[in-house]
ZAMARGU-4260 file (C-alpha; in steps of 0.2 Angstrom, whole numbers, plus 5000, padded with zeros to 4 digits):
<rodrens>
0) 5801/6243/4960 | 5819/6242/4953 | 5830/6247/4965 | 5843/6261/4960 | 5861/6261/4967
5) 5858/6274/4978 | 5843/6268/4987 | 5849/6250/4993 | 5865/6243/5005 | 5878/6235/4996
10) 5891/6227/5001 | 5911/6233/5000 | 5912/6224/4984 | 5897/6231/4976 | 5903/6249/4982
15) 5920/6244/4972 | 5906/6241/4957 | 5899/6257/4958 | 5914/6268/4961 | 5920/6260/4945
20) 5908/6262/4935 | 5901/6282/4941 | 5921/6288/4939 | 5925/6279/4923 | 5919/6293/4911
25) 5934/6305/4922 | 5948/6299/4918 | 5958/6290/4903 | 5963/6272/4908 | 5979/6263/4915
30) 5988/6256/4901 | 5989/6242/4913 | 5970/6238/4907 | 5966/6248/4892 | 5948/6243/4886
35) 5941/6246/4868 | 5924/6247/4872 | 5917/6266/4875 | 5900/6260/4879 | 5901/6255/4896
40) 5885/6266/4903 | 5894/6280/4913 | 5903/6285/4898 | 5888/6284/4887 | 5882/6301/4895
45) 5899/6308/4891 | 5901/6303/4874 | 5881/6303/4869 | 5885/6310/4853 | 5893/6294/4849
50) 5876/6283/4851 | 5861/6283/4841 | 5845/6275/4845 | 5839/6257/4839 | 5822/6259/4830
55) 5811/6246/4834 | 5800/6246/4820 | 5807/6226/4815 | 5811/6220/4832 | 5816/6200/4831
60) 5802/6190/4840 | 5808/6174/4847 | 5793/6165/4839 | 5798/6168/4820 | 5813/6159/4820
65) 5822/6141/4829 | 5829/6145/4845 | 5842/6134/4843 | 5858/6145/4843 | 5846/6157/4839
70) 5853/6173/4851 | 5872/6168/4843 | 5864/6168/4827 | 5857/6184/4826 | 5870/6194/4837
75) 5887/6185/4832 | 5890/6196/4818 | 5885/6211/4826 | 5898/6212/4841 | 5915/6217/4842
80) 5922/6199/4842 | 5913/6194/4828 | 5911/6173/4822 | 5901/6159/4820 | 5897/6153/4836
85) 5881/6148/4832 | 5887/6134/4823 | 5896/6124/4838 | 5884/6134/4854 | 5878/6120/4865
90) 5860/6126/4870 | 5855/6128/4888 | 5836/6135/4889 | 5825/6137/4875 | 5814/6147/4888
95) 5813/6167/4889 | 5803/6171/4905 | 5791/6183/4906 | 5788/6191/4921 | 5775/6203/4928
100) 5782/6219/4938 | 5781/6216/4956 | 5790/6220/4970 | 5795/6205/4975 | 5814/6198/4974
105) 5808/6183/4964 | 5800/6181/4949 | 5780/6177/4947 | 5777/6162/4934 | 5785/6146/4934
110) 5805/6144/4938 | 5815/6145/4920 | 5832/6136/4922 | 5849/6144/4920 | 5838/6162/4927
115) 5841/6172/4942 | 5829/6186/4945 | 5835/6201/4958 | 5833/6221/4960 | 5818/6219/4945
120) 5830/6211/4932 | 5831/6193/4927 | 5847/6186/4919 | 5843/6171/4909 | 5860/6160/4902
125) 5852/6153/4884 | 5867/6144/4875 | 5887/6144/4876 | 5901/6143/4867 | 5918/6141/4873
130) 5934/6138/4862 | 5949/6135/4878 | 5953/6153/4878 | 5936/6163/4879 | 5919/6158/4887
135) 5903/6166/4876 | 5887/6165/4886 | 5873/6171/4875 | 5857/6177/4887 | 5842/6187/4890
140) 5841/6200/4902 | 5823/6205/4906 | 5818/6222/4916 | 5802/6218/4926 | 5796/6239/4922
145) 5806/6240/4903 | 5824/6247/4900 | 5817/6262/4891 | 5822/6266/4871 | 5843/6258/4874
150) 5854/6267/4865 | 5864/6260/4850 | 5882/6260/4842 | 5884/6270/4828 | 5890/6258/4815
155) 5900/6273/4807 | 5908/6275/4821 | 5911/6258/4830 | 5914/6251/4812 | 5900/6237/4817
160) 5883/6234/4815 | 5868/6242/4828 | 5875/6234/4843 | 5869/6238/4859 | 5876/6236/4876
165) 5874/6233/4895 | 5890/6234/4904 | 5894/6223/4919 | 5905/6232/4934 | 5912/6217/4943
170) 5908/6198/4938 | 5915/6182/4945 | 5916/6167/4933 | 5920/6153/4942 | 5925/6137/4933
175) 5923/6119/4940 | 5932/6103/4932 | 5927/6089/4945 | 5942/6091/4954 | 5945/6108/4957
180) 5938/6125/4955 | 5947/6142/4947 | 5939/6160/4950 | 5942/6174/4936 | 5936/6190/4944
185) 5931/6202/4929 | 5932/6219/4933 | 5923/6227/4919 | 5912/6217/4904 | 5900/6219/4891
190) 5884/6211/4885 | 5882/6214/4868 | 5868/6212/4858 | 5850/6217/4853 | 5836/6224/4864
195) 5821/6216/4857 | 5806/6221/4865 | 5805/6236/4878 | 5809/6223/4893 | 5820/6212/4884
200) 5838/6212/4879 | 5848/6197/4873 | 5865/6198/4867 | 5881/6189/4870 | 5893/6190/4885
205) 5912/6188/4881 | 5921/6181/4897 | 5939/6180/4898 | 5948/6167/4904 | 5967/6178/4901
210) 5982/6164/4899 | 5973/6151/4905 | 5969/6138/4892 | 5954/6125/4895 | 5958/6108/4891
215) 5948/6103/4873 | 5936/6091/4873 | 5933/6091/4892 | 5918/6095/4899 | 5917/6109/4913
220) 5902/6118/4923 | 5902/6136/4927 | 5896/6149/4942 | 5894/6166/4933 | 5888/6181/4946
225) 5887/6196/4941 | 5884/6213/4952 | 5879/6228/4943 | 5871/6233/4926 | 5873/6248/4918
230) 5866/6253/4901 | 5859/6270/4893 | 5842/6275/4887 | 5836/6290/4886 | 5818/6287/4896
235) 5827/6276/4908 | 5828/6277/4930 | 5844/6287/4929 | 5858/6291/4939 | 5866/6302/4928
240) 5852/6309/4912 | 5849/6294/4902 | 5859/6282/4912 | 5853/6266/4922 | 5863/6256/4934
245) 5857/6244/4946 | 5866/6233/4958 | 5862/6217/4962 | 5865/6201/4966 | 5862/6189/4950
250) 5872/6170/4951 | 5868/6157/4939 | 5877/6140/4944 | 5882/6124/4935 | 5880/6131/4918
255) 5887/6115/4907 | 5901/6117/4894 | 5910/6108/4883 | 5927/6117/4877 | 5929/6115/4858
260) 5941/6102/4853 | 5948/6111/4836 | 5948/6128/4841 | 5964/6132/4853 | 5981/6133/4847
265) 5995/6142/4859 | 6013/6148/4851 | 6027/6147/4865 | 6037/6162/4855 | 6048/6167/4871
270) 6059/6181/4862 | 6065/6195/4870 | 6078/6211/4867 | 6090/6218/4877 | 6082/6234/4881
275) 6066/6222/4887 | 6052/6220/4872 | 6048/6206/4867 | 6032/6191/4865 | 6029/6177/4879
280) 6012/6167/4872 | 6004/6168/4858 | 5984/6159/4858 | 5976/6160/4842 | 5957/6153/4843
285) 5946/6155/4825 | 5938/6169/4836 | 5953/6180/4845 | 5972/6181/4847 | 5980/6185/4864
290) 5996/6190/4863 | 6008/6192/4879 | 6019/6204/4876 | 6034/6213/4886 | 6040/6231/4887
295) 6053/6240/4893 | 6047/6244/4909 | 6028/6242/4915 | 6022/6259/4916 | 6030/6264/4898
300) 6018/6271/4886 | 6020/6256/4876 | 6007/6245/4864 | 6006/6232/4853 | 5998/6230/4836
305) 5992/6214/4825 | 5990/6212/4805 | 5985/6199/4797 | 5993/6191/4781 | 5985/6203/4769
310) 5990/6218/4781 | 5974/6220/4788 | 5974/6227/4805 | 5966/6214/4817 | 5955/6223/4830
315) 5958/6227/4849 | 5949/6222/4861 | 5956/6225/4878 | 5974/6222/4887 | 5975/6215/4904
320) 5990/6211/4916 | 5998/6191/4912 | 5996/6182/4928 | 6012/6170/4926 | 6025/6181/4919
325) 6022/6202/4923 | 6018/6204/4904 | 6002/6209/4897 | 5991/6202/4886 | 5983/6212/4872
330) 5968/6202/4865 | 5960/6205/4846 | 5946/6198/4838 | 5950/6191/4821 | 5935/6194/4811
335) 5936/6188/4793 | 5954/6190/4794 | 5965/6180/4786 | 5974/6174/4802 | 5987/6162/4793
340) 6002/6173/4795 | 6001/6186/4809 | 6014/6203/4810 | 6015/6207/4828 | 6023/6226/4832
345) 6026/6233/4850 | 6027/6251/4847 | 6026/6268/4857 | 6011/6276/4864 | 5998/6262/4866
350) 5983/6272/4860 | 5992/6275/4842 | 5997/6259/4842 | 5979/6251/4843 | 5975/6265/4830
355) 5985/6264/4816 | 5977/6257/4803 | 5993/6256/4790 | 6006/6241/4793 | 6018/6252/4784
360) 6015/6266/4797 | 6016/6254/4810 | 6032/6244/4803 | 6041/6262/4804 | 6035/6265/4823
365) 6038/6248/4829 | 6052/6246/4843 | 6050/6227/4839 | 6042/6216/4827 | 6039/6199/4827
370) 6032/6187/4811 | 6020/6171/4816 | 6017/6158/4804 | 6002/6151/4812 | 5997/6140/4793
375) 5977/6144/4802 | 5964/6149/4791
</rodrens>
């Protein structure tokens, strides 16, 4: 039987898990982590008017259609960091397992690489992707007793097609080159994607590596473990009324990579005012822009803003804390956007700033602006 958070020891980091994700739906979040995504599973009960459901009347069935890049294929334009992945994804299992419930911690059926079976889920890493700035891990997660009907983003709302999501409370992405090894601990992460059968979901899982910038060309391995999983459906095991969350211990190890050797470019920009705004870095992937940017003091209700060079607004996706120099680092998924000329703004009050749609509105808030010439198409 799946075991529910509140019937199984965990340890102190799981409990940080939990706590996060039950108490994320009470309050607005720090501007030092503002996150764009409002379907992390407690807030889904929160904001359910915001969700429809997925019908299943054409589900995608894995034996239709290659499997190579097949889980990119048919969720990379569906996420909120849209692209061709793909194209370039280096394929890891072309295997999906299927697995009878039980009550066992292990799977019944012959051993699938790149799987991890715990708590009555399996994680299953299928391809990657990985441009020096982002890892992308596309996957299937089966649920040995279903998920339930998941709910779905309304496309009206999220301005994307029927994603659907399972959130991840704490992660640990650990990246090995031969001669060292560097830990990013992910707080808060989203699997997005399709559920395709009532016990499967595959989708695409965006991990972010911040300032740090992978060599191209080389070749890495990876250690991806993940502790809880929360999504909503309406006929789910609940916690809260349509909401699942299991915690667990899931680790998948050695995953192999190769880091795209055309796709990073990072912009030294170092200009700064005398009242303290300003840009550090700026990386630009065919995929994402981070930018690191400075305000005048770190808990000022400060935000930034992109535009392309037709005066498109780029979209956020989430801001973290810079590591090196007590900046922070807005990231933004380019889209189709034409990326060759970029108009940075800091403006007062974050949540307008990633809001405002107009550049000319945005121009006239703006305490500092800042024009790239990246010549990237």
């Amino acid at each position: 039987m799946n075991r529910r958070i509140d019937e199984i020891p965990v340890s102190n980091r799981l409990n940080d898990a939990v706590a996060l994700g039950l108490h994320r739906a009470k309050f607005i979040q720090k501007k030092r982590r503002i996150k764009r995504s409002l379907a992390a599973a407690a807030s889904v009960a929160v904001a359910f008017s915001a969700f429809l459901f997925w019908g299943f009347s054409n589900p995608i069935l894995a034996s239709q259609i290659p499997f190579i890049g097949r889980i990119f294929m048919e969720n990379e334009q569906k996420i909120s960091f849209p692209g061709n992945y793909s194209d370039k994804a280096e394929v890891l299992s072309t295997e999906i397992p299927a697995i009878e419930p039980s009550t066992e911690e292990t799977p019944a059926g012959k051993p699938v690489p790149y799987t991890v079976h715990d708590a009555g889920y399996s994680i299953t890493a299928n391809e990657i992707y990985c441009d020096g700035s982002s890892v992308y891990i596309a996957m299937t997660i089966h649920a040995d007793n279903g998920f339930g009907h998941m709910y779905g983003i309304d496309p009206e709302t999220f301005q994307q097609e029927h994603a659907q999501i399972i959130s991840v409370f704490m992660a640990d992405l650990i990246i090995h080159d031969g001669e060292q090894a560097t830990e990013f601990n992910l707080p808060n992460v989203d699997i997005e994607g399709t559920q395709t059968a009532l016990d499967t979901f595959e989708g695409i899982l965006k991990l972010n590596l911040g300032d740090a910038i992978l060599s191209t060309g080389k070749s890495y391995t990876a250690d991806l473990q993940v502790y809880s999983l929360y999504y909503g459906a309406d006929d789910s095991p609940d916690i809260y009324p349509g909401v699942s969350g299991i915690c667990g211990d899931w680790k998948i190890t050695s995953i192999p990579f190769t880091v795209d050797g055309e796709s990073v470019k990072e912009y030294a920009i170092e200009d700064m005012t005398a009242e303290g705004f300003g840009i550090g870095n700026v990386i630009v992937t065919p995929f994402e822009i981070k930018v690191e940017y400075f305000r005048s003091s770190p808990d000022a209700d400060y935000g930034t803003a992109l535009f392309d060079a037709n005066g498109k607004r780029l979209l956020f996706h989430e801001e973290t804390p810079s590591t090196e120099n007590n900046g922070f680092l807005a990231t933004y998924s380019v889209g189709d956007a034409d990326i060759s000329t970029l108009h940075i703004y800091i403006g007062e009050d974050a949540v307008g700033c990633i809001k405002e749609n107009s550049q000319e509105a945005m121009e006239e808030r703006a305490v500092y602006t800042y024009l790239l010439e990246t010549n990237m198409k």
